[in-house]
N, C-alpha and C positions, 0 to 999 in steps of 0.2 A: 740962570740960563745953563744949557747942556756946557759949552764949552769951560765956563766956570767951574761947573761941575767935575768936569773932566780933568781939568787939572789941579785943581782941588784933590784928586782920587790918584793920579799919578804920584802927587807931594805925598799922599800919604802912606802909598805905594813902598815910595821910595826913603821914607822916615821908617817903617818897619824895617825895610832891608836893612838900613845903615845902624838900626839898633840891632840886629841880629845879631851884623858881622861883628859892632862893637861889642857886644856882650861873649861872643864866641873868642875874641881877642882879647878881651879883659877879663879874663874871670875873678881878678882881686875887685872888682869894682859888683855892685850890686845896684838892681834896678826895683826902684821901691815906690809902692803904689798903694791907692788905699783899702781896697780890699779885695777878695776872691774871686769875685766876677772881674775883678784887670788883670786879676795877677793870668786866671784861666784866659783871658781875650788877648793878650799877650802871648802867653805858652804855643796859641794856636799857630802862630810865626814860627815858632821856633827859638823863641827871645829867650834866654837864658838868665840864672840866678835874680832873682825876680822873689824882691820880699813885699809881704804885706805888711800893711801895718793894724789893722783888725781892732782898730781900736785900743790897743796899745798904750801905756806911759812912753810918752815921746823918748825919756831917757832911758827907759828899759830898749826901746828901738837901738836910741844911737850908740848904746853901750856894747851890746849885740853885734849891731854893726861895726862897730869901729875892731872889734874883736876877730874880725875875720875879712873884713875888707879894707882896703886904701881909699875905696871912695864911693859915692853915691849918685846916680841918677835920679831927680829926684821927678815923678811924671804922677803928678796931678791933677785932676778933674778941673776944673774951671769955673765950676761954680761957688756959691760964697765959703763953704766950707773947704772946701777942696783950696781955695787962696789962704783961709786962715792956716791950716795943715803948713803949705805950701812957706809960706810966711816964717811960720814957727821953725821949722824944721833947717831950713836954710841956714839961720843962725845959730841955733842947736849944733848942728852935725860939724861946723867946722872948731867948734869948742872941743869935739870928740876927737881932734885932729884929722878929719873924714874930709875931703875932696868933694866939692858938688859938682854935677853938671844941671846944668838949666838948657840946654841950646834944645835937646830933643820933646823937653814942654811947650818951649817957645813954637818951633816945628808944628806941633802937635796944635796950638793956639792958629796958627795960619791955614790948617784945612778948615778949620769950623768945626774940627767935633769937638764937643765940651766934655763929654766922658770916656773914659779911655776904655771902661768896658763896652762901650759903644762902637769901636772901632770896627770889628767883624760884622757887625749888623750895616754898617755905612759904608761898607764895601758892596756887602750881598745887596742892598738894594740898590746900589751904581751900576752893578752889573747888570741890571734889570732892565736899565735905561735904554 
């Protein structure tokens, strides 16, 4: 239903912003995704340091990362690959002595989009409503 909807689109509103501001606040921390269409559906925000992982050796990633950042967001798709990534990676990055955050996937799991490059398109058509 519309109102569902509606806040559904404010939550997700409001998970951009508070990635923005944490990425503009953190810049030791990186936000890592699965590929070019997130990392660009992201950018469109304003979301700052923002890696992909493009298919990648997980350990070329977290070695990478651990090289330049204190810590990692980690904002995966939701679908089965995107969990397995998601899975892997978790336990990975803190071996690299890497920081994760989960709360803004979790976020992301609560409006209903399942992809993150989807985001921008699940706005534009909210606003249609």
């Amino acid at each position: 239903d519309t109102k569902t909807e509606l806040v559904k689109v404010k939550m997700l509103k409001n998970l951009l912003l508070d990635l923005k501001q944490f990425s503009l606040k953190n810049d030791d921390w990186a936000i890592l995704v699965e590929g070019k269409r997130d990392k660009f559906a992201l950018e469109k925000f304003s979301i700052q340091n923002i890696v992909e992982l493009k298919g990648r050796n997980y350990h070329d990633v977290a070695e990478e990362l651990s090289a330049m950042y204190e810590g990692v967001v980690l904002l995966m798709d939701f679908d089965q690959e995107g969990e397995t990534i998601f899975q892997k990676l978790s336990k990975l990055l803190s071996g690299y002595g890497l920081k994760t955050d989960t709360s803004f996937r979790e976020r992301l799991r609560e409006t209903g989009v399942k992809f993150v490059g989807k985001i921008p398109f699940f706005l534009l058509e909210s606003s249609r409503h």
